[in-house]
C-alpha atoms as an extended CHARMM CRD file, in Angstrom:
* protein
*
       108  EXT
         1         1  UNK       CA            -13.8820000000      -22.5550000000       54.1500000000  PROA      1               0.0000000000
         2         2  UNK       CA            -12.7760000000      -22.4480000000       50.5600000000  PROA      2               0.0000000000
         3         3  UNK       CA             -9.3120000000      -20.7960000000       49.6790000000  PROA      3               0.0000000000
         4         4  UNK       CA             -8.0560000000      -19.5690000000       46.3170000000  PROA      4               0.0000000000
         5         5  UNK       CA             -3.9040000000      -19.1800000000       45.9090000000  PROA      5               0.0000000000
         6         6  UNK       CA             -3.0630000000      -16.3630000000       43.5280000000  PROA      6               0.0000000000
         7         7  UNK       CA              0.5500000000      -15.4520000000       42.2790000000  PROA      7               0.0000000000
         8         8  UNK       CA              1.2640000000      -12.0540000000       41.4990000000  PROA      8               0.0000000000
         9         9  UNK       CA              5.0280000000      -11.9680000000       40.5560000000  PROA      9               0.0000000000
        10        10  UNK       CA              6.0600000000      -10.7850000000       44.1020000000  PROA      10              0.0000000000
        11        11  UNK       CA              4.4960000000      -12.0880000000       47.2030000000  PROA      11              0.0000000000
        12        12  UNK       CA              1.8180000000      -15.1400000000       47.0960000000  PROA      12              0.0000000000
        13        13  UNK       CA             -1.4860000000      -14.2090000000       47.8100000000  PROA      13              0.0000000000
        14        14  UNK       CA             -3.7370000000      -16.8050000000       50.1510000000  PROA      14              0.0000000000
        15        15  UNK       CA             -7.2330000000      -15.3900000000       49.9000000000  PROA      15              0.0000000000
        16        16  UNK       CA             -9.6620000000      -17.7340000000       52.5070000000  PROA      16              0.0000000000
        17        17  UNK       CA            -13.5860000000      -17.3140000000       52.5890000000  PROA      17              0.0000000000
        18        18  UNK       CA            -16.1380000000      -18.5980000000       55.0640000000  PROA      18              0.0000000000
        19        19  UNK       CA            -15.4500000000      -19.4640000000       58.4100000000  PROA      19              0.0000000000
        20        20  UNK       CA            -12.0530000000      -20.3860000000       59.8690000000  PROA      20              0.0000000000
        21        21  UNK       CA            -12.9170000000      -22.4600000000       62.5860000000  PROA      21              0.0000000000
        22        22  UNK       CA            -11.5720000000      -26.1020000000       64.5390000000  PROA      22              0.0000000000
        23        23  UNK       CA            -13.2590000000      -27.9270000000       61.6680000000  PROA      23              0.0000000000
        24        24  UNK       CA            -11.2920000000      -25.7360000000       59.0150000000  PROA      24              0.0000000000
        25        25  UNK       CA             -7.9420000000      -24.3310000000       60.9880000000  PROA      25              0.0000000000
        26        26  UNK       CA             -6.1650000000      -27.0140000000       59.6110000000  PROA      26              0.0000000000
        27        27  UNK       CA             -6.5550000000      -26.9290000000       55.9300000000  PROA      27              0.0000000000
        28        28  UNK       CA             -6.1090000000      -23.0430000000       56.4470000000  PROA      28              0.0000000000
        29        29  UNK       CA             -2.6760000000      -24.2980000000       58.4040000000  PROA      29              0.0000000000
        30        30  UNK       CA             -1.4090000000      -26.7330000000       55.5860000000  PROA      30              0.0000000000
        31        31  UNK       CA             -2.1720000000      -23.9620000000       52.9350000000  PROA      31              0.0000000000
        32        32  UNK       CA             -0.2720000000      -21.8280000000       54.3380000000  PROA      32              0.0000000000
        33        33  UNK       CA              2.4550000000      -23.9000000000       55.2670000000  PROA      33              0.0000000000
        34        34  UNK       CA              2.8240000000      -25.0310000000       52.1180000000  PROA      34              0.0000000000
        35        35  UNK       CA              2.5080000000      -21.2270000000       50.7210000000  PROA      35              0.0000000000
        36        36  UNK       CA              5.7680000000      -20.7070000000       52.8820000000  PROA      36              0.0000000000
        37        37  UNK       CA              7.8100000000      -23.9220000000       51.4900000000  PROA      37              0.0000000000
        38        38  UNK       CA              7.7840000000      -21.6000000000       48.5500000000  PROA      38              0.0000000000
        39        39  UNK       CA              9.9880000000      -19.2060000000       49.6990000000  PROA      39              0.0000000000
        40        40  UNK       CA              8.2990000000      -16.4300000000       48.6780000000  PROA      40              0.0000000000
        41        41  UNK       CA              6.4290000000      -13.1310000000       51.3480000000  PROA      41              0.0000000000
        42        42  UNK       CA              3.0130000000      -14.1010000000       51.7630000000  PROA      42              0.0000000000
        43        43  UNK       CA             -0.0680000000      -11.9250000000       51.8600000000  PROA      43              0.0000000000
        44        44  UNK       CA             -3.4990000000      -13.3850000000       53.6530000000  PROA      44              0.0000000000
        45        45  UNK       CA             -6.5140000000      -11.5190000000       52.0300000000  PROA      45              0.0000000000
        46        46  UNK       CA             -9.0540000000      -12.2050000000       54.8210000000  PROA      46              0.0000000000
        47        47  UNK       CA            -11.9510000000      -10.0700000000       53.0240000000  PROA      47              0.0000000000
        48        48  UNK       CA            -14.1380000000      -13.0400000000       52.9670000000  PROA      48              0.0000000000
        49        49  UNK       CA            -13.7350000000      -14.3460000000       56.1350000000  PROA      49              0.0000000000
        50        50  UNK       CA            -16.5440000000      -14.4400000000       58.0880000000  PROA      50              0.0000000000
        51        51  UNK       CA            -15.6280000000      -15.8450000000       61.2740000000  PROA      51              0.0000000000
        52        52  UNK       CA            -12.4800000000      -16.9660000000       62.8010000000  PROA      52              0.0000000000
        53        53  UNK       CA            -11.6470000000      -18.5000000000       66.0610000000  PROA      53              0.0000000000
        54        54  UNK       CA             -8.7560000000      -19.0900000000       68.2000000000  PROA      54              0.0000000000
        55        55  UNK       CA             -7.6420000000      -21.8880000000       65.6730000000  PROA      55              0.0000000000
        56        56  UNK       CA             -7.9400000000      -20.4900000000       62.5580000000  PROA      56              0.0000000000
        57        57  UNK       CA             -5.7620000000      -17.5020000000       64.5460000000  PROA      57              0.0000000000
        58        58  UNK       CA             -3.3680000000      -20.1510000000       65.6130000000  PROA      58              0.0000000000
        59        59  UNK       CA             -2.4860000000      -20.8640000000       62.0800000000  PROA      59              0.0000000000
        60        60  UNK       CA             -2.1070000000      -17.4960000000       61.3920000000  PROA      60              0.0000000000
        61        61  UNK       CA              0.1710000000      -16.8560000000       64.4850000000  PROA      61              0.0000000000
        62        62  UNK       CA              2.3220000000      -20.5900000000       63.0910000000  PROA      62              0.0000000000
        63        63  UNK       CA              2.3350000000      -19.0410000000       59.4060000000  PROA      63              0.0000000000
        64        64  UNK       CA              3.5570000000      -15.3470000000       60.8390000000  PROA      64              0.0000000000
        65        65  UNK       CA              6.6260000000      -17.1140000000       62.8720000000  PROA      65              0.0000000000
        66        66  UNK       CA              7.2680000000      -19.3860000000       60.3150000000  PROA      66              0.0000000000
        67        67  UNK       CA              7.7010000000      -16.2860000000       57.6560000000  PROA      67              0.0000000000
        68        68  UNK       CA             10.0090000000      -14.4300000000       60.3190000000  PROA      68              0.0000000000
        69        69  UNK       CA             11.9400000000      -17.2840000000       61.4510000000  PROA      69              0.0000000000
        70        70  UNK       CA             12.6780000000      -17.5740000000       57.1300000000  PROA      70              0.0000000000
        71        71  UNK       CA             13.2930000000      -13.5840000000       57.0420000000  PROA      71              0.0000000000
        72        72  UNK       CA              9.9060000000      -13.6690000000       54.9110000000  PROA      72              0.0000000000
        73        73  UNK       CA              7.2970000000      -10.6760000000       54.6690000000  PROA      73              0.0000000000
        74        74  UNK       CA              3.9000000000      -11.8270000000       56.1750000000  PROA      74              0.0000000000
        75        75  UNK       CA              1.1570000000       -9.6700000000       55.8250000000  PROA      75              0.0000000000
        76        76  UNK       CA             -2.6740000000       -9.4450000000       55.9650000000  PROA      76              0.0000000000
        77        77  UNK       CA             -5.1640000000       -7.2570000000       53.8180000000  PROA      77              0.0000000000
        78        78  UNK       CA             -8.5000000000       -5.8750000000       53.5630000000  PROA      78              0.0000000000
        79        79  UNK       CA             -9.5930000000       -8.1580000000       56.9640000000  PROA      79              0.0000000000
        80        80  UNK       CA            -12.9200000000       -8.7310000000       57.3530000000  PROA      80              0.0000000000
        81        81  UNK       CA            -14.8650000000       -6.6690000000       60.3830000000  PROA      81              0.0000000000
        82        82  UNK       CA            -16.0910000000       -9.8240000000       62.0750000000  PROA      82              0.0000000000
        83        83  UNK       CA            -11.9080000000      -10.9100000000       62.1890000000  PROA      83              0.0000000000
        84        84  UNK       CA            -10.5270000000       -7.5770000000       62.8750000000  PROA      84              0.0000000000
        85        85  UNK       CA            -12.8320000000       -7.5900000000       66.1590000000  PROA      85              0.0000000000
        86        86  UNK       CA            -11.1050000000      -11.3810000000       67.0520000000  PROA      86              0.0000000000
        87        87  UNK       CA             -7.0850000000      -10.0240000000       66.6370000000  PROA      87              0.0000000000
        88        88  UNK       CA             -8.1730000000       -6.7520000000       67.9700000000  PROA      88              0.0000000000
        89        89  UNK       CA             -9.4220000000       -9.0540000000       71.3260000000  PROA      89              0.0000000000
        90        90  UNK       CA             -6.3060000000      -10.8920000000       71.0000000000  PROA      90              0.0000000000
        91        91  UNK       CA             -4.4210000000       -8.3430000000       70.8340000000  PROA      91              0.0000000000
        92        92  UNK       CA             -2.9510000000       -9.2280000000       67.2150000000  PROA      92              0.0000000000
        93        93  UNK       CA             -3.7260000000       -6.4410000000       65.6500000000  PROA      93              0.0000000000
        94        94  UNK       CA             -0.2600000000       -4.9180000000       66.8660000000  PROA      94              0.0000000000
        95        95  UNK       CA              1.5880000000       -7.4820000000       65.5400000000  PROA      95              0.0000000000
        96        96  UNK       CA              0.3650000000       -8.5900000000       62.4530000000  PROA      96              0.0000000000
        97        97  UNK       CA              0.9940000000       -5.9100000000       59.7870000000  PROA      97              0.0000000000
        98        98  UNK       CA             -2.1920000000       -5.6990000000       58.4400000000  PROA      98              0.0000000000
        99        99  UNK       CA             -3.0140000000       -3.4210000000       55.3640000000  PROA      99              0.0000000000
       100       100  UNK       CA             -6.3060000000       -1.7500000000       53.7980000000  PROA      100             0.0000000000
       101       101  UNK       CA             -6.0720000000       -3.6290000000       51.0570000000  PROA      101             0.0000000000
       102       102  UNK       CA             -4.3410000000       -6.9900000000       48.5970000000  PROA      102             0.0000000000
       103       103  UNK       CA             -2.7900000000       -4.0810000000       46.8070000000  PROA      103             0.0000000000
       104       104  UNK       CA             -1.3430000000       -1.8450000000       49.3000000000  PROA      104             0.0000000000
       105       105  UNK       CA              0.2300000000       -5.2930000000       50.8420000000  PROA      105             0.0000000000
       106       106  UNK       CA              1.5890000000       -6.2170000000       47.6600000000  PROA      106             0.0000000000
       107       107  UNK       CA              2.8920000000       -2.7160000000       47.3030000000  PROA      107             0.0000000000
       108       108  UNK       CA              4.7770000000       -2.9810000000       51.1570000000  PROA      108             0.0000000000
């Protein structure tokens, strides 16, 4: 999994590519983590993610809570058909807001 951090004058943008896995799950968790030390809504461009499992959507679900518990904007864009199918199974699809796109997240 490689990650790229992008700041775009509102929200922080996490973009993560590859797979998001046991092996990976918990460099996606730090990065994220440390994306919400800042403060700032966060935005998790998942258009390169090619698989995710029940970890990688753990630190998703710690991230999301983390953000509300801080009264902080969480949001995912342009996710990946292969992940869509795994929050659609878990059900997180309904509770994540996820948008179309990085820009239309941004936007709000």
């Amino acid at each position: 999994m490689k990650h790229e951090i992008r700041d775009v004058g509102g929200p922080i943008v996490v973009a993560f590519e590859g797979d998001v896995d046991l092996e990976t799950s918990p460099a996606a968790r730090k990065v994220l983590l440390d994306c919400l030390a800042r403060k700032r809504p966060i935005v998790v461009d998942m258009a390169r993610v090619s698989y995710i499992d029940s970890s990688g959507v753990a630190s998703l679900v710690e991230a999301f809570q983390g953000a509300r518990k801080a009264g902080l904007a969480f949001a995912l864009a342009a996710v990946s058909e292969a992940a869509m199918r795994v929050l659609q199974l878990a059900r997180l699809d309904k509770v994540f807001r996820i948008h179309p796109t990085v820009e239309d997240a941004i936007k709000g």
